[in-house]
C-alpha positions in Angstrom: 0.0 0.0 0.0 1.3 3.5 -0.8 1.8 5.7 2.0 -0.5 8.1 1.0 -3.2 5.5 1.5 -2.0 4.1 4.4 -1.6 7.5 6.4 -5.3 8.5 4.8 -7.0 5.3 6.4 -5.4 5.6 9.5 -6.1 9.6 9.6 -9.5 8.5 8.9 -10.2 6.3 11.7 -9.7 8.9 14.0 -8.2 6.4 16.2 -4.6 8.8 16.4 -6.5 12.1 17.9 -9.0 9.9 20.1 -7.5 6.1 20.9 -10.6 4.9 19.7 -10.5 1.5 18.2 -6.4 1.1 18.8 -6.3 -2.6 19.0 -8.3 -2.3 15.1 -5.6 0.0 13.9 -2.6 -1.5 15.6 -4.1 -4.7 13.6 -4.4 -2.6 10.3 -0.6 -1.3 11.2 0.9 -5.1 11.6 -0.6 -6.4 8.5 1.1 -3.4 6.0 4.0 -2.2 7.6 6.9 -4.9 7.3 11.2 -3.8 5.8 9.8 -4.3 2.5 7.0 -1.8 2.7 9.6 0.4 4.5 11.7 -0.1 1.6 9.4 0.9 -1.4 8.3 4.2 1.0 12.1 5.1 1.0 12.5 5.1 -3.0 9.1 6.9 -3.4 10.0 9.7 -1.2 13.4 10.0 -2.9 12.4 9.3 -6.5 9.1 10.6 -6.6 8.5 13.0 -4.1 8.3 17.2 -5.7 11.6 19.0 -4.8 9.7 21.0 -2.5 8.3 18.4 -0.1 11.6 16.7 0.2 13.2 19.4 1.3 10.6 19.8 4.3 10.9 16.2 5.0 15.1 16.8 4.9 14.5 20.0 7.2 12.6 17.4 10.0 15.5 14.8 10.1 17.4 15.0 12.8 19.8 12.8 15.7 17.0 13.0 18.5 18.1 14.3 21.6 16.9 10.6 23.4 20.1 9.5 20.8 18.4 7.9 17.9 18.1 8.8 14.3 14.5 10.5 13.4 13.2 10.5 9.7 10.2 11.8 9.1 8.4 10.2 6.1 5.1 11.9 6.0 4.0 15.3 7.4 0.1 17.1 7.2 -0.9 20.8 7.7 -2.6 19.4 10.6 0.2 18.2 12.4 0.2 14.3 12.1 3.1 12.6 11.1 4.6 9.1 10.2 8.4 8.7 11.0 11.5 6.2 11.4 13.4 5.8 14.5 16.7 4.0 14.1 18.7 2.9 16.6 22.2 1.4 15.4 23.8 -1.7 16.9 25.4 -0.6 20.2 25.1 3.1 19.5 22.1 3.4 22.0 22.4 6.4 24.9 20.9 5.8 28.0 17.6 7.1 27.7 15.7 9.4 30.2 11.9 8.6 31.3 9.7 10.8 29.2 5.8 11.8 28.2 5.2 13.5 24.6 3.0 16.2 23.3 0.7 13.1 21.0 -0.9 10.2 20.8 1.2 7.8 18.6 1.3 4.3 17.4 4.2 2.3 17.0 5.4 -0.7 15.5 9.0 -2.2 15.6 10.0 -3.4 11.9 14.0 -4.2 12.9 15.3 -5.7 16.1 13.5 -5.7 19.1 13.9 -2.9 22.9 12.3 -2.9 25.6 9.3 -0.8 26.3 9.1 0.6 30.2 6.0 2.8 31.7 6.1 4.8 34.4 3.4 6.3 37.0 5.3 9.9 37.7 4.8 11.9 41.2 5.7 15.4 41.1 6.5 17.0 44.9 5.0 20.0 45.7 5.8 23.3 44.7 9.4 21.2 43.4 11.1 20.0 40.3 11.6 16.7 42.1 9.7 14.0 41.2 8.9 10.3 42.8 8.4 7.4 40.2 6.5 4.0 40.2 7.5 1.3 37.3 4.5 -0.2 35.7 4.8 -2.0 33.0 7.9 -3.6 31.4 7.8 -5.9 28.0 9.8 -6.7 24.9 8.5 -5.4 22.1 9.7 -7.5 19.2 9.7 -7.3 15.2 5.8 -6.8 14.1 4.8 -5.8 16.9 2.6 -2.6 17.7 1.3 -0.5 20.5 -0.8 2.9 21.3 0.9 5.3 23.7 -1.5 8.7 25.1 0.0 11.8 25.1 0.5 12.4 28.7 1.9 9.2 30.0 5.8 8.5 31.0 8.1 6.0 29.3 11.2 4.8 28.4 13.0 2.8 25.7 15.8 0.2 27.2 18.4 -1.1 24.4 18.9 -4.3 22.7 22.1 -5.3 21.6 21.2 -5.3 17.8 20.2 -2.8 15.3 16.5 -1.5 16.0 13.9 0.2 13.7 11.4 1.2 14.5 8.0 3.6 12.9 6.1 5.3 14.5 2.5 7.4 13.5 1.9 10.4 15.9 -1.4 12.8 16.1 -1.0 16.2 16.1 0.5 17.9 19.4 -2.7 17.4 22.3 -0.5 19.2 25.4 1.6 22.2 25.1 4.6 20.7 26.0 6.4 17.1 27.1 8.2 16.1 30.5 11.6 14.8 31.0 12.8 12.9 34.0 16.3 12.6 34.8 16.1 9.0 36.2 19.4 9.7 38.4 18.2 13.0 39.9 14.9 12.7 40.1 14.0 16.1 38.3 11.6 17.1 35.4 11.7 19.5 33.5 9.5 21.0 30.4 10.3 20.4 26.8 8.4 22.3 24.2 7.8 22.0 20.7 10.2 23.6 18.0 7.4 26.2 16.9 7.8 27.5 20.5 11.2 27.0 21.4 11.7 29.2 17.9 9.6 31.9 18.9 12.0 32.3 22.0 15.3 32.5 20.5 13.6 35.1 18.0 12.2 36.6 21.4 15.9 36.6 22.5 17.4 37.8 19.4 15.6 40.9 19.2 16.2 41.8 22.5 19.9 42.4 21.3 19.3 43.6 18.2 
C-alpha cells in the first residue's frame, strides 16, 4: 500500500486524535508495515517526491536528543506525522523517562527494545519527582502499540540494530516532560514552533 493511502486510512479512523479503536488499527498497522513496505516508501520519497516536499521532509530529520536517528516520512498541515526511529547496533544512549505532546502508534519493523512505563509523582511546589515502574515488555519485530500523550516511558536497548515507525497525532499538550532517572528532576520540553519563537524573542532583545 502506498503511504499516502496508508496515512489516509489511518487519519480516517480517528483512532490517532481519540484512541478509539487502537487494538483495530494497531491490527491494520501489523498487517502493512513490514522492511519491504519500509523499503518501497524510501525510494518513493526520494524518487518521486516534488523538490519542494523533500526538502521539508530533509528539514525534520534530525539525531533525537533521546540518541536515535528521526526521519520523518510523512508530514500534514494538521500536524500528524509518520516517522522512522533507528537505533544502530550498540550506539544506544541511556535514555531518560519521558511523556510526549501526541498520541502515537508504534510498531517495531527491525530488532527488538524494551518498552518501560512509568506512573510519575511530582512533589509540591518542586522540580523533584517520585516514580513507580508499571509496565515492562519486549517489544519485538511486528509488533505494535498505542501510547496517550500524557503518560511516562522509556526505551531500554537491545544489543542489535532497531527500527522502528512510529504514526503520531497532532500535538494534544503544550509541551512534554523529562525525568532525569538519576536526579529525580523534570523539566518542560516544548515544541520547535515555541522554542523558535524564544530564540527570536531573545534575538531581538539584542538587536
Amino acid at each position: 500500500m502506498e503511504l499516502n493511502k496508508f496515512m489516509k486510512h489511518i487519519e480516517e479512523s480517528g483512532a490517532l486524535e481519540t484512541g478509539r479503536n487502537s487494538r483495530e488499527l494497531c491490527d491494520f498497522i501489523s498487517n502493512h508495515v513490514d522492511l519491504n513496505t519500509i523499503r518501497q516508501w524510501l525510494s518513493d520519497i526520494v524518487h518521486k517526491h516534488p523538490a519542494d516536499k523533500l526538502s521539508n521532509l530533509a528539514s525534520l530529520m534530525e539525531i533525537h536528543p533521546l540518541g536515535f536517528e528521526k526521519y520523518v516520512l510523512w508530514d500534514s498541515s494538521a500536524g500528524q506525522r509518520a516517522r522512522l526511529h533507528y537505533w544502530p547496533q550498540n550506539k544506544w544512549p541511556f535514555e531518560s523517562i519521558h511523556d510526549h505532546r501526541f498520541n502515537f502508534y508504534a510498531i517495531v519493523i527491525k530488532g527488538h527494545y524494551i518498552h518501560e512505563e512509568y506512573d510519575i509523582n511530582q512533589r509540591k511546589d518542586s522540580d523533584e519527582v517520585e516514580i513507580t515502574l508499571t509496565r515492562k515488555q519486549i517489544v519485538d519485530t511486528g509488533q505494535c502499540y498505542y501510547f496517550q500523550a500524557g503518560t511516562f516511558h522509556r526505551i531500554i536497548p537491545s544489543d542489535e540494530e532497531t527500527i522502528s515507525l512510529i504514526i503520531r497525532s497532532s500535538p494534544l499538550l503544550p509541551y512534554s516532560r523529562v525525568v532525569n532517572p538519576e536526579t529525580l528532576k523534570m523539566k518542560r520540553a516544548y515544541g520547535a514552533v515555541k522554542k523558535f519563537k524564544e530564540k527570536i524573542k531573545e534575538l531581538e532583545s539584542v538587536i
